[in-house]
DRENRO-995618 format. One record per residue (C-alpha): residue in one letter; x, y, z. Coordinates in steps of 0.001 Angstrom, whole numbers, plus 500000, padded with zeros to 6 digits. Layout:
AXYZ;...
***
This chain:
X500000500000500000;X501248503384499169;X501575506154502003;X497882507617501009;X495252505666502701;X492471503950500339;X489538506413501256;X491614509541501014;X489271512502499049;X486189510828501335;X484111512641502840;X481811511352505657;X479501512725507953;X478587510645511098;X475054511566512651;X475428509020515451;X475852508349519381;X477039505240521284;X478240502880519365;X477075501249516044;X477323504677513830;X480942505345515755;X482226502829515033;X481649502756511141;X482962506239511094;X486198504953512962;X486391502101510902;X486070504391507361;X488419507191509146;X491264504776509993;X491037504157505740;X491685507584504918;X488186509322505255;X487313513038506538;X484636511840508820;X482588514948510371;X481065513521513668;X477894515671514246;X477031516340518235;X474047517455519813;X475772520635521618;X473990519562524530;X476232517277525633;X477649515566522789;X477383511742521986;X475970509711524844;X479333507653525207;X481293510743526325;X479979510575529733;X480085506697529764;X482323506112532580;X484421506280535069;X486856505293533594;X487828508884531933;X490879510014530099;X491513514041529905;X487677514338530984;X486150512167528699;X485395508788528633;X487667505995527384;X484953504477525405;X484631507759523657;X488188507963523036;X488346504246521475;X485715505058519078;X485825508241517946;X489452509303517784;X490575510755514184;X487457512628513289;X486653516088513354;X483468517100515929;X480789520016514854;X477941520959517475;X474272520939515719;X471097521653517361;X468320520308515213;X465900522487516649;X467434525689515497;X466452525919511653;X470116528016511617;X471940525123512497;X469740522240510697;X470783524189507211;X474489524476507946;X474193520460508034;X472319519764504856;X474861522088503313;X477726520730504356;X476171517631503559;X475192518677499957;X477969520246499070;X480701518661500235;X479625514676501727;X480002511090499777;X478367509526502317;X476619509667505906;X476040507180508505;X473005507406510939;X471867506074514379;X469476507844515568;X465835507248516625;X463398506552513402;X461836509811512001;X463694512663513722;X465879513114510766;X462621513039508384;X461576516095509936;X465128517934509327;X464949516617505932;X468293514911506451;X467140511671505536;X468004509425502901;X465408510112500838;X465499513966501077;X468948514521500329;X469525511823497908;X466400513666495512;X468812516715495356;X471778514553495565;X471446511328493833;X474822510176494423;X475134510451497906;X474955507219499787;X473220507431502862;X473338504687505484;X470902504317508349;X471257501612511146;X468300501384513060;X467229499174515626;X464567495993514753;X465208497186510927;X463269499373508402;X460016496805508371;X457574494939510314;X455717495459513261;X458844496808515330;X460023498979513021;X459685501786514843;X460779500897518406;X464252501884519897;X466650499169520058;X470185498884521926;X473003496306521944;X471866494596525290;X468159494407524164;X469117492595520783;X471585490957521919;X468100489003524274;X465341489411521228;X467579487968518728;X468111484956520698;X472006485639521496;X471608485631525638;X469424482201524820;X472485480556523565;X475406482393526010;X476574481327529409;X475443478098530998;X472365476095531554;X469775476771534947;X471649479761535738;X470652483446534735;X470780484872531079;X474180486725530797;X474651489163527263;X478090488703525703;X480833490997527186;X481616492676524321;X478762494975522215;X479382492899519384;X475523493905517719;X476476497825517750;X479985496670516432;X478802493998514164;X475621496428513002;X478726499280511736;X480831496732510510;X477744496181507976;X477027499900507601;X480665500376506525;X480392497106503904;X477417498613502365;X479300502173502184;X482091500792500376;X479953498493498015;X478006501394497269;X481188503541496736;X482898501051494312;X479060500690492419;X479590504822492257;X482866504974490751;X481634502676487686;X483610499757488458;X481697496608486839;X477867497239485963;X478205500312488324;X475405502901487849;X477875505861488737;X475040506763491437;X475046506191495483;X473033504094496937;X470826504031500397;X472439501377502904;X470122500024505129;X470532497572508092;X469559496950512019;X470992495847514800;X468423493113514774;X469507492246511268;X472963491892512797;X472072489516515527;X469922487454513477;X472885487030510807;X475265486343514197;X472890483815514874;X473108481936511891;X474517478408512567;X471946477899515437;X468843479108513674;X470019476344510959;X470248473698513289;X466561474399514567;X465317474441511173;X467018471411510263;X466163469781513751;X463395471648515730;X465889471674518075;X465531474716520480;X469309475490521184;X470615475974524569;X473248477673526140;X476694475339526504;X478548477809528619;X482605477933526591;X481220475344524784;X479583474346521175;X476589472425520677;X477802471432517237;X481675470236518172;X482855468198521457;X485193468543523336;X485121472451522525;X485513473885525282;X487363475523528292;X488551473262530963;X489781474172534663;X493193473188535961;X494611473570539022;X495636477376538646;X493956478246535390;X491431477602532274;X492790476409529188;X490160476628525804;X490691473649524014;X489334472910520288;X489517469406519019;X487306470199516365;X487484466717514437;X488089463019515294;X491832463528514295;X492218466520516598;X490526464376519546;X492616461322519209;X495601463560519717;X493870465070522865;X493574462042524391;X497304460632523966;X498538463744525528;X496413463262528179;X497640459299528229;X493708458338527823;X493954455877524748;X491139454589526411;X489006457599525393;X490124457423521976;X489412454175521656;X485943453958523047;X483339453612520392;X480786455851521969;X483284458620520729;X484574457358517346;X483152460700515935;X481836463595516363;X478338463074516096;X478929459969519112;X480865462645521104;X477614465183520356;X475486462740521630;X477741461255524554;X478905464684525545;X478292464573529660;X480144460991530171;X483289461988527937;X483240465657529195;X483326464946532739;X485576462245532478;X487937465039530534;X486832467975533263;X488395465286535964;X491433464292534177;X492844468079533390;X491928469538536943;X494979467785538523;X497154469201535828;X498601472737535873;X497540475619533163;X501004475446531889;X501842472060531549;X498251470921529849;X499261473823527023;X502477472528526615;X501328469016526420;X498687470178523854;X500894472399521712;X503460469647521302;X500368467658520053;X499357469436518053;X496096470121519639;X494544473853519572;X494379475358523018;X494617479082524694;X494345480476527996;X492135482579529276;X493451485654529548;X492454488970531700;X492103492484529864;X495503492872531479;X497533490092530415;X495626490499526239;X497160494262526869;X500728493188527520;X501184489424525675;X504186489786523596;X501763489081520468;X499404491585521042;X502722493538521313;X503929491917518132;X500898493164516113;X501576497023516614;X497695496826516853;X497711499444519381;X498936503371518854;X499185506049521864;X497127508505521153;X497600511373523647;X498664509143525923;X496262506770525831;X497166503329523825;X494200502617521413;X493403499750519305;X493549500387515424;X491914498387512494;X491973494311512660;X494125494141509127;X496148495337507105;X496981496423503542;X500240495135502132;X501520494728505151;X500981498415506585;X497870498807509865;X495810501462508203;X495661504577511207;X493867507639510550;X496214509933513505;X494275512646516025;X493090511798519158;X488996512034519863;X487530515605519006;X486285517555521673;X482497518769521314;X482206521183518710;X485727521378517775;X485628521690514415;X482242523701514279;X483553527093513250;X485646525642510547;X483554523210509133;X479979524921508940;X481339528302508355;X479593529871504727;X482911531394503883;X484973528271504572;X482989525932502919;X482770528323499244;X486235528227499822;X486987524759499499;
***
């Protein structure tokens, strides 16, 4: 990759708060993209208060998500301001991500439909909530809430104890990660590449579109079983032994994900016997059979130490990891190894999960502060200027 990032010359505006929109805008400013991050001046995005913990006054989860883009302060109720935006986004925008709840922008005429009849090749994506149809369409949605109505806290943590949601907000994440595929498949249709039309495109999708896709493998297996799927704690309902296992000072993951992978388990652990035993021949047998072989396995590893269980495994060849604390994933000599992270300010931040020929793409600049960039950005004078 040459020293220019991909989506240099790209303009975006980001009309969002939390998490989902935020996090498409980080992900298309970290390629090279002028994303304009528009804040209610009353306040700012939600996430800015989200903590303790804070870092120069705002919060870390602020910083992690919205570093690298410039900030301008909009009130929608003040006409004033409301026409500033639609300029800016006229004149100036490829694209714009949205968040927020269903029909305020309507009224602004800063939806997709509104600005896309004056400017047909602006693509416009929305992520809403339970999606643009059906009998939800309308009502407000956040990670947490999906994350149960999508079926995702059905399936996580263990049996005959309380639902738990997964740690991470991987339906906000998941939901921008989608916005930001759509942007760039519109963008490429826009520059004529293929059968492109040379015009943008409207980007739809929901957070409730995300979980539903996240929640693909065990929706199959009900249709294909009627099956209702429950939740198997570190484990798979699909693949045994996949699972974490507790040792005398630790948990250790392990993934013997096929019959060959399981007989190599088992002579590290010296239990032939296991591997020989017809009730787990495959996987399918070890499916069915999981309680007997998994106990027997749970027994067997908890009078062996963390350390020398991995070691037996790796020389096996078996796939295996420890469990490791935010701590200890912050200071592993691979995450070090990555140069995933940057300091920004003073504050070490992850960056993109890939890279292009070989180079992490990293838009620099530290999170905006509220309005920041207001003056500059939504100024008449500036603006004819560019």
């Amino acid at each position: 990759m040459s020293g220019t990032l991909p989506l240099s010359g790209i303009v975006v505006v980001e009309i969002g708060h939390s998490v989902a929109a935020p996090y498409a805008g980080l992900i298309l400013a970290d390629l090279g993209a002028r994303v304009i991050k528009v804040e209610n001046p009353a306040g700012g995005d939600y996430a800015r208060g989200w903590g303790p913990p804070f870092w120069e006054g705002t919060a870390s989860a602020f910083h992690s998500l919205n570093r690298g883009k410039e900030s301008i302060a909009v009130d929608l109720s003040k006409t004033e301001d409301v026409a500033n935006l639609r300029r800016l986004i006229l004149e100036e925008a490829d694209a714009v991500i949205q968040n927020l709840r269903p029909g305020l922008l309507t009224k602004h005429g800063l939806d997709a439909a509104s600005l896309r009849e004056v400017k047909p090749d602006l693509v416009y994506s929305d992520i809403g909530a339970f999606g643009a149809d059906g009998p939800m369409a309308s009502k407000p949605g956040y990670d947490p809430l999906v994350q149960a109505f999508s079926g995702i806290m059905s399936v996580t943590g263990e049996g005959g104890r309380p639902p738990v949601r997964v740690g991470v907000s991987l339906v906000d994440m998941g939901s921008g990660m989608w916005s930001v595929i759509g942007i760039l498949a519109a963008l490429l249709a826009r520059a004529g590449n293929g059968s492109g039309t040379g015009s943008g495109a409207h980007v739809a999708t929901s957070l409730y579109e995300t979980g539903l896709a996240w929640m693909t493998v065990h929706l199959a297996g009900y249709a294909a079983s009627g099956e209702v799927r429950r939740p198997h704690g570190s484990g798979l309902a699909e693949i045994v032994p996949y699972q974490a296992f507790e040792t005398r000072d630790g948990w250790l993951m392990v993934a013997a994900g096929n019959d060959g992978l399981f007989r190599k388990l088992c002579l590290a652990l010296g239990r032939g016997d296991l591997a020989d035993d017809p009730e787990f021949a495959t996987n399918a047998l070890r499916v069915v059979n999981r309680g007997r072989l998994v106990s027997d396995l749970e027994r067997h590893m908890a009078g062996m130490t963390l350390e020398g269980l991995a070691a037996a495994l790796d020389a096996a060849g078996v796939p295996c990891a420890p469990i490791q604390t935010v701590d200890q994933v912050m200071e592993h000599p691979q995450t070090q190894g990555l140069g995933m992270f940057r300091d920004d300010a003073g504050l070490p931040l992850a960056g993109l999960p890939m890279t292009l020929d070989g180079v992490r793409p990293r838009r620099t600049g530290k999170a905006p502060e509220l309005g920041q960039h207001t003056g500059a950005t939504l100024s008449r004078e500036t603006a004819n200027a560019r």
